[in-house]
N, C-alpha and C positions, 0 to 999 in steps of 0.2 A: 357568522363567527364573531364574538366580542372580543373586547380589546385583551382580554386577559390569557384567551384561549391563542391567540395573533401573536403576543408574546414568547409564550409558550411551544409555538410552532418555530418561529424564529430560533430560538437558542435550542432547542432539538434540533434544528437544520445546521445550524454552527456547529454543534459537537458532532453529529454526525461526517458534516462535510469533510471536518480536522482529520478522520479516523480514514476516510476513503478516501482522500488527499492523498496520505502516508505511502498506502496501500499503492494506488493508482502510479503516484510518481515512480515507483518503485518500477513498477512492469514498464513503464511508460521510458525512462534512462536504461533500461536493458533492451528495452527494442531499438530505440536510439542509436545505441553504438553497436551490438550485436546482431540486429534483424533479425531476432530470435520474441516468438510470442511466446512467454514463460506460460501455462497454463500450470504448471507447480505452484505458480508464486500464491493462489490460495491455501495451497499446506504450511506454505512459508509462514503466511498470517497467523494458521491455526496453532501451527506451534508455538508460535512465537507467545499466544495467546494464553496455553497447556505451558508449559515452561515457566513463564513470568506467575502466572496460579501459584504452580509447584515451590519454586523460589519463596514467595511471599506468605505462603502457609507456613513451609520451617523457618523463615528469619523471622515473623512478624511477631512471634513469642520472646524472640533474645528485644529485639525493640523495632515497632510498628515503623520508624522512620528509615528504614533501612530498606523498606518495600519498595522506595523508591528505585536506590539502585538497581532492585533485584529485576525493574522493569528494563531497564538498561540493559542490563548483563544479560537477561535472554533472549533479548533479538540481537545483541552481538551473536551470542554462543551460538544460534539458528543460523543468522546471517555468515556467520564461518563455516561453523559446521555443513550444514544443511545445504547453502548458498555455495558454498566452495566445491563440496561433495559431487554436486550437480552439476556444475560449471567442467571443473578438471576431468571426470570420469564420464560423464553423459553427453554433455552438449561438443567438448572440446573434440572426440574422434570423429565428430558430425561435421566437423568445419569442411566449408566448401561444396558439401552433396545437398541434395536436392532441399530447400526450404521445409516441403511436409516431414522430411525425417526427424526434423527438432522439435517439431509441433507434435507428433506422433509420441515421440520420446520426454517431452515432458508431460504429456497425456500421462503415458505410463507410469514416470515419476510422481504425478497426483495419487493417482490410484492405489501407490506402492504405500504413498505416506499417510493418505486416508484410513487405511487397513491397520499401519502400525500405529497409528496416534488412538484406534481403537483397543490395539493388544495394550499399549503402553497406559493408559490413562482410563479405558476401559466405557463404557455407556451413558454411566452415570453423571448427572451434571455436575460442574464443578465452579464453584463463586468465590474467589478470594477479594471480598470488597473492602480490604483494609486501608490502600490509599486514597479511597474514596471516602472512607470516615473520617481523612486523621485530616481535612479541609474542611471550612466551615463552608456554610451556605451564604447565597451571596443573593439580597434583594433588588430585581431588575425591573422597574416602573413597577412596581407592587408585588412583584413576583419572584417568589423565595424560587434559589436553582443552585446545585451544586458546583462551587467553584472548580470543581476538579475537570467536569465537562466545560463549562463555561467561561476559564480563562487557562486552566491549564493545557488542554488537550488545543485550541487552536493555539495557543502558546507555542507550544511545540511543531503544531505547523507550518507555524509563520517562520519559526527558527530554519525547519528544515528547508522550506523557500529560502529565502534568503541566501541560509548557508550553501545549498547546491548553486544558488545563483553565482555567489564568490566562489565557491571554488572551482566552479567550469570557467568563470571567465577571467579571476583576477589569479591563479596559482597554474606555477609551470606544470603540475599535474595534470589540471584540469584540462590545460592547454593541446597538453599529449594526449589527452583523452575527444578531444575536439579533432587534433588532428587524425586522431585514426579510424574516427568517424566519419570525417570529408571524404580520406580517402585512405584505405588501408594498405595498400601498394607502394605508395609514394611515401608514406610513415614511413614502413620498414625497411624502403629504402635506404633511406637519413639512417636508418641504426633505431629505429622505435620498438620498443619490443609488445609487436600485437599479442600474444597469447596473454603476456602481463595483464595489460590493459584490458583485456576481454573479461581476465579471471576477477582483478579488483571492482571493476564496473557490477560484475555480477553480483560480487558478495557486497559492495554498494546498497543495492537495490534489491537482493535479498533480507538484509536488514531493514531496510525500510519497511519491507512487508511485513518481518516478525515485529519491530517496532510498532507500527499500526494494531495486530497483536493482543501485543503485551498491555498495550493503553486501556485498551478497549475490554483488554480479560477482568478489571475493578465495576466495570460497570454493568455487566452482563453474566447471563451463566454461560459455561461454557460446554459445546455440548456437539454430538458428534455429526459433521456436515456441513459445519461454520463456513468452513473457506470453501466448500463451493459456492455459497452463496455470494463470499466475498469478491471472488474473482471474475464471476458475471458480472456484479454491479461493477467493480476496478475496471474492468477492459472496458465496461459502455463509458463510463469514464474517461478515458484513456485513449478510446475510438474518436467520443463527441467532440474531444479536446485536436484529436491528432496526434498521432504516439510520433511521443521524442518529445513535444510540446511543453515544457516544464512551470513556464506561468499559464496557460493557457489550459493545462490538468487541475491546478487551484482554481480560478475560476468557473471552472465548468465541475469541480466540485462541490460547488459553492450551490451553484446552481440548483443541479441535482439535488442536494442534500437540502436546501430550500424548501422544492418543489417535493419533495418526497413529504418532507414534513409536514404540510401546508394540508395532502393529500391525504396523510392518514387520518389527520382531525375533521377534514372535509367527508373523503370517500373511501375509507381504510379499504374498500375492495378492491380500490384500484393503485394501492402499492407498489406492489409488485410491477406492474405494466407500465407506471407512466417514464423510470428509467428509461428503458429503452423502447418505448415510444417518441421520446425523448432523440435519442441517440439513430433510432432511423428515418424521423423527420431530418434533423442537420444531416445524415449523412446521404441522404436522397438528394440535397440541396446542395452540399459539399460534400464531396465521396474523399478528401482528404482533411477532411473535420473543421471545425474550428476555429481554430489559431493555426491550422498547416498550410502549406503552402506546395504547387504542383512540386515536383522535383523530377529532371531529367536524368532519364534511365541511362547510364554507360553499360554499350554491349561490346 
């Protein structure tokens, strides 16, 4: 591999990793304080993906800079809608019965939104690459690459580090949100109100996932099947890291998204496999991944 080809691998690993970061963290803060494995949160994405298209196709005529927002606004509207919807009517009558019933149920929930993002949006692929135009190109050791991958989208990831970092640990929110994580009995003791907490965490980190999304729909077509793909790679993600792990899912995104890239210039056969190749080498090694750490069970 030459130096140019090496470069080239690298900042496809970067923007990749930004995009599955999003995603990842996302599942990764809802198991966290729920112990709920979202297997929806790949529709989440997808929408989020179809949505933010839809947006950017009718504004980007009244004026292209507006795209921006409109990538905002539809992992909000997912992450409410969609993330709420799921939350309050699916997962919430689940509360306290057997662990497979949530997993079972948001199985379901994939399946239900797979079907309709096909009624709704239909087969055909769909590319609205106008925030991706309206950035120039940016030269890296000789190598021309789209700013919009290349500082925007880890831009954003680094934001949303950070910002879950301050808000879990420096706002009275977050704080509520920690304590009802340690321990949910003892929260609602004090007067905490768990169901609150459950429902904002959720549509938290169902936005995160439509947001991952929404980024990701300027660079790509979009096309029907996306977020399964997404959320095998999220959870090896998310597993390698240790779910709940929130710096510990950026790095091992990083990783990933590295190694992936490195692999398709090398050995594009083996894509697919070195993820989670990946993910059950550390977890053979560490079966609580990562950055986790044992945690003793109260019965």
């Amino acid at each position: 591999m030459n130096s140019t080809l090496a470069i080239l691998a690298i900042l496809d690993g970067i923007s990749y990793a930004a995009l599955v970061f999003l995603v990842s963290v996302g599942l990764s803060l809802i198991f966290g304080v729920l112990r709920v494995v979202n297997v929806a949160h790949g529709s989440l994405y997808a929408f989020g993906a179809y949505l933010a298209a839809t947006f950017s196709l009718a504004i980007a005529p009244i004026s292209p800079w507006l795209t921006y927002p409109a990538l905002l606004a539809a992992s909000i509207v997912i992450g409410f809608v969609c993330g709420g919807f799921i939350e309050r009517f699916l997962l919430r009558p689940l509360s306290g019965q057997e662990d497979v019933l949530q997993l079972l149920i948001t199985f379901a929930a994939f399946m239900i939104m797979d079907n309709l993002q096909r009624l709704i949006w239909g087969v055909q692929p769909i590319f609205a690459a106008e925030p991706l135009r309206l950035l120039p190109n940016v030269a890296v050791f000789g190598v021309s690459y789209t700013s919009y991958q290349v500082i925007l989208l880890p831009g954003v990831a680094l934001a949303t580090l950070f910002g879950l970092r301050y808000f879990l640990r420096r706002t009275l929110s977050g704080a509520v949100i920690l304590a009802v994580t340690e321990d949910r009995e003892a929260s609602t003791a004090i007067g905490i109100d768990a169901k609150r907490v459950y429902f904002v965490t959720f549509v938290i980190g169902a936005s995160l996932a439509a947001l991952g999304g929404a980024l990701a729909s300027p660079t790509t077509s979009l096309v029907p099947g996306m977020g399964a793909d997404m959320i095998v790679l999220s959870f090896a993600v998310a597993a390698t890291a240790g779910l709940g792990q929130i710096e510990g899912t950026a790095l091992t995104a990083l990783m990933i998204g590295l190694t992936r890239a490195f692999v398709i210039y090398l050995q594009p056969e083996f894509e697919v496999l070195v993820p989670y190749l990946l993910m059950v080498l550390v977890l053979l090694v560490r079966p609580f991944g990562l950055f986790g750490a044992v945690q003793v069970r109260k019965i």
